[in-house]
N, C-alpha and C positions, 0 to 999 in steps of 0.2 A: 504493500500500500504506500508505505513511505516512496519508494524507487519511484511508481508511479508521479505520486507528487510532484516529486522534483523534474521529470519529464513535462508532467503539464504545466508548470512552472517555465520551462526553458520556452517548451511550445507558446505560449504565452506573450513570452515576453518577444520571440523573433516576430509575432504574428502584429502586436502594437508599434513596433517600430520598421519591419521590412516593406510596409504599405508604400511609407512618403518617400520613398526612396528612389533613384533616379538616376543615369548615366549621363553622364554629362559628356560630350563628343571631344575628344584630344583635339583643341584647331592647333598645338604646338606643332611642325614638321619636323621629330628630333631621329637623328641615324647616325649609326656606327660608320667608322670611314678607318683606313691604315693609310700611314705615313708610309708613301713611296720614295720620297728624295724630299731634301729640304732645300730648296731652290736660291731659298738667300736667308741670310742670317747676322743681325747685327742690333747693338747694343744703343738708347739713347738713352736719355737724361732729361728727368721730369724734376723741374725745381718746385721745390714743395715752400720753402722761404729763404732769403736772401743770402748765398751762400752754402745752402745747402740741396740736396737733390737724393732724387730714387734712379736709379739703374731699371729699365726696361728693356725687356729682349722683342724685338721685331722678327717676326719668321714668313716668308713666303713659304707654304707647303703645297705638295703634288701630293694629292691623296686619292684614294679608291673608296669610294662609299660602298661597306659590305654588308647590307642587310635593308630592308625596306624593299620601296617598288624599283628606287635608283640602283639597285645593285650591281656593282658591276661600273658603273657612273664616273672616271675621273675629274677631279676638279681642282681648281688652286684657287686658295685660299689665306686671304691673310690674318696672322696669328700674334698678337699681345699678350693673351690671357697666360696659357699654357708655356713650358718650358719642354718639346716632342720631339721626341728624335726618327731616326730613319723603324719605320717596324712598328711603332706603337699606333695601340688603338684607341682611340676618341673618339668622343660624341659632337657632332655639329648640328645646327639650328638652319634649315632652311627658310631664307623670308624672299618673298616672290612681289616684288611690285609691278604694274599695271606698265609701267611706260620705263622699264630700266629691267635688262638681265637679271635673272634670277643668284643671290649673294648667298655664301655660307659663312659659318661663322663658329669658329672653335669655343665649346663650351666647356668641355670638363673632361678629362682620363676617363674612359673606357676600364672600371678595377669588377667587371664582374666573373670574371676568371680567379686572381685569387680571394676573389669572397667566397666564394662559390668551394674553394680548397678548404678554407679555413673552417668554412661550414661543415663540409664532409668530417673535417679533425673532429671536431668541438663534437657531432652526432656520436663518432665512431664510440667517443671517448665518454662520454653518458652511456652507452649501450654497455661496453665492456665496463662499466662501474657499477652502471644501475640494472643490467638484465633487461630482463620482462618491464621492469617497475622504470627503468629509465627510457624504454622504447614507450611506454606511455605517457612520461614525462614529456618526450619530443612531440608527440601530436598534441597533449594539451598548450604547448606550445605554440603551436602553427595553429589550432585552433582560438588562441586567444589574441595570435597577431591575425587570423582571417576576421575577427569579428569586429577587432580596432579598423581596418583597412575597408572591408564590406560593411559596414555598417554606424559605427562611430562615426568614424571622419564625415562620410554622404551626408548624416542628418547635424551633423555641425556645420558642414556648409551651406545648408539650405537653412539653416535661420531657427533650430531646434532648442531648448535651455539647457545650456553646454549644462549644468549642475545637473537637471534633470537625466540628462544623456548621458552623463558620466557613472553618476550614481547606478542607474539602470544596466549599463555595458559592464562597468565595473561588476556589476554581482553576476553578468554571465559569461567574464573572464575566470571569476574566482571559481567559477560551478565546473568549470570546465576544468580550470590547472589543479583544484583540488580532488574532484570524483573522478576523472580519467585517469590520472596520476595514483592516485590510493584507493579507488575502490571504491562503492557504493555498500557502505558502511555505516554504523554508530558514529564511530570515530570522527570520520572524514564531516557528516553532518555536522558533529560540536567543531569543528574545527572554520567549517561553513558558516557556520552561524555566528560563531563569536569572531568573524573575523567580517561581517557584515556590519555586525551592531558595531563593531571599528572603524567601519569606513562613513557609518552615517555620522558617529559622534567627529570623528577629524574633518570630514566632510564641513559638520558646523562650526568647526573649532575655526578651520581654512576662513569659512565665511566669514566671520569676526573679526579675521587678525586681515585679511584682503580691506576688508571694509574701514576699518579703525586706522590701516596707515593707507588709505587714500590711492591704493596702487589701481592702475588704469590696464594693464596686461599689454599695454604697449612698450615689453624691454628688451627687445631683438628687432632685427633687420625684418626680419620674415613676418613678423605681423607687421611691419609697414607695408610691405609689399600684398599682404592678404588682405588687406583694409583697402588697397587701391584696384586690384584684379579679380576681387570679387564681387559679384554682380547682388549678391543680397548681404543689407548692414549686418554684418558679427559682433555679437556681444562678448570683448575681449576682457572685459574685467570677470564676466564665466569663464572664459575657454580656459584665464589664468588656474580659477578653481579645478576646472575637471583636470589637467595638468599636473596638478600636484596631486587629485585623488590615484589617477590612475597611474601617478610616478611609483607612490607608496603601498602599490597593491602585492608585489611581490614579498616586497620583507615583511608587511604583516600576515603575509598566505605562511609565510615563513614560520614566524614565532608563533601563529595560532596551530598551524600543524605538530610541530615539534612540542607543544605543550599538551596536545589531546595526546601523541603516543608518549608521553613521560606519564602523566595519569595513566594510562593505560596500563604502561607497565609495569607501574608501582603495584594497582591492583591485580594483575595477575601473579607479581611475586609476592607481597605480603596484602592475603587477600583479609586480612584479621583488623588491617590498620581503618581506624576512625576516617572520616571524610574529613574532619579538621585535620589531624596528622599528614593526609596525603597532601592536601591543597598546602599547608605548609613546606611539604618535601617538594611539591611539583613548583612553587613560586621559586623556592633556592636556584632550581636550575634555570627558571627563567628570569629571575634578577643578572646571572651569569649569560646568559643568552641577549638579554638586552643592552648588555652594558658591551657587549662587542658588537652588535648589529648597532646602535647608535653610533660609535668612530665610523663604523663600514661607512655609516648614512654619510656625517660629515665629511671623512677622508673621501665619497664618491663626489661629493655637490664643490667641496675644495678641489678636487682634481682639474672637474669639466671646468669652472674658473678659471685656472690657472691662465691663461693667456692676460683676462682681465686683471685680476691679478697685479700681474706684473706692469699693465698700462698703466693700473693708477699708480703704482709704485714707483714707475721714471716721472711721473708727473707733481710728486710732492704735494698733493695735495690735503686737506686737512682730514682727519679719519673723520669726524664728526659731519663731514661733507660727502664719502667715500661710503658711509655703511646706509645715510640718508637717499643715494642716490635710489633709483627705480631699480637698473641692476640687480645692487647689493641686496637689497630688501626684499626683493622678490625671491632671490635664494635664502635667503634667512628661513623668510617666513617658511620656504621647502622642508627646509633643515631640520627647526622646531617643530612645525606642526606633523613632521613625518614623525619625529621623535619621540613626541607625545603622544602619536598614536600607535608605536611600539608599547608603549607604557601602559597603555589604554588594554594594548590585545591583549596582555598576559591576564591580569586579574580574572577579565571575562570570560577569555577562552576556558584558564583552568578552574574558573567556579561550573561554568558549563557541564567540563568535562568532569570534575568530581560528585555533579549529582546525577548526571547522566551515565556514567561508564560504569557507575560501580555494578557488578553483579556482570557486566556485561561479558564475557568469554567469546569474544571478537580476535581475530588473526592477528590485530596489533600492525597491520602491513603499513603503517604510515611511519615513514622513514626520511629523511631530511636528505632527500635529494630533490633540491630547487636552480 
């Protein structure tokens, strides 16, 4: 009956949101090409202020455009962006005007070869650690990135309540990375559930601290560009919220797992122990669980920084100006309020699971492979 549930639960939920949905037609012209010969090549100087300058490399390129309807297609091309040598493959932009030859225009490395390697590493390497359990660990995977990419993003562009959308997508990520992964179980439910009631408390915690410092979700390049080429207004003071729901969905899938199989196991090895006792024994290990997935959180949000970082750092400016900025506060709030909802999962999950598991003589198959 339960299994059920959670079925028409899913069914439910794809059936309210896959209606408004909608394909939108690529007008980009973008194709792969190979460098045949680099025709000319030389260096100028862009003076940025008085005395000083950037180094620019100018490229004439001979290329083959290999895939699309052009294939096959030689063309030259002039090159600023990229640094390409004889062999390499790149993506070009064709833009076709009415009263002038058709122009191409070097966009970006061609790297889906070794992603594509690294991928196969990264699968091989879950398979021979995790078995059975890690080869379901990969489709709940691809299942949670089909449902962000099929569905999330479409009803965000079309004008949907990023908070509402997130929330809702967010709990059929979690249904997915959690019961594909561990089974359709006792377990995996407490583990479901208390990591739900975490998303919706952070989720408001988000709202408050987004709201109280005034942040507008305008603190990258790409939402300036998604606010000019997108044809319906987006409401970026939400996308910032669903953004940070669906940053922190992993580490609390994390500690709310790992805390349903520590209750579990306590009860199946000292089945005599009180539900006070165990909830006591099962918070120790996740007090120690939290206090290292918190550095994970910070040392991950300082890492992707670093560039920034270092910008304000040659610029001396005042820290009181540097943590106030849109930037800096926008990761803060990530930091904290992901933090806090580390803090959040543990209590919930293992009161959950300490009134719910006891007695229950379940396989225990939830193992902390994330």
């Amino acid at each position: 009956m339960k299994r059920k549930l959670i079925f028409l639960f899913l069914f439910f939920l794809l059936l309210i949101t896959a209606t408004p949905l909608y394909a939108q037609e690529d007008k980009i012209n973008i194709q792969s090409a190979k460098v045949l010969e680099i025709v000319k090549e030389e260096k100028s100087v862009i003076l940025q202020k008085i005395g000083e300058g950037v180094d620019v490399l100018n490229q004439t390129i001979y290329a083959e455009i290999v895939d699309g309807v052009e294939k096959g297609k030689k063309v030259i091309l002039e090159n600023d962006v990229l640094k390409l040598k004889k062999g390499d493959l790149f993506f070009i932009e064709k833009t076709s005007l009415s009263d002038e030859p058709d122009q191409y225009i070097a966009i970006e490395k061609d790297r889906q070869f070794p992603i594509a390697v690294l991928l196969i590493i990264f699968a091989v390497a879950i398979i021979i650690f995790g078995g059975k359990q890690g080869v379901r660990s990969l489709i709940s995977l691809l299942g949670g990135f089909l449902v962000i990419i099929y569905f999330l993003l479409p009803m965000l562009t079309k004008g949907y309540s990023p908070i509402l959308v997130s929330i809702s997508f967010a709990s059929m990520i979690l249904f997915i990375a959690i019961y594909f992964t561990h089974g359709f179980n006792r377990e995996s439910s407490v583990a479901f559930v208390g990591t739900i009631i975490a998303v919706v408390l952070t989720g408001l915690l988000a709202y408050f601290s987004v709201l109280v410092m005034q942040l507008t979700g305008f603190n990258t390049e790409e939402t300036m560009f998604l606010d000019m080429g997108n044809a319906v207004k987006l409401n970026f003071h939400g996308l910032l919220l669903g953004g940070i729901l669906i940053g922190v969905l992993g580490i609390l899938d994390d500690i709310a797992v790992t805390q349903s199989a520590v209750v579990s196991e306590i009860y199946n090895s000292a089945g005599h122990l009180s539900r006070k006792d165990v909830y006591k024994k099962a918070m120790r290990v996740g007090r120690e669980h939290v206090s290292a997935l918190v550095n994970t959180l910070v040392l991950a949000y300082a890492g992707a920084s670093l560039p920034l970082l270092l910008l304000f750092s040659n610029y001396d400016y005042p820290f009181r100006l540097v943590v106030s900025g849109e930037l800096f506060a926008t990761e803060i709030v990530r930091t904290i309020v992901g933090s806090i909802g580390l803090v959040l999962t543990v209590p919930i999950t293992t009161l959950l699971a300490v009134y719910l598991l006891k007695g229950y003589k379940g396989k225990s198959a939830l193992g902390h492979h994330h």
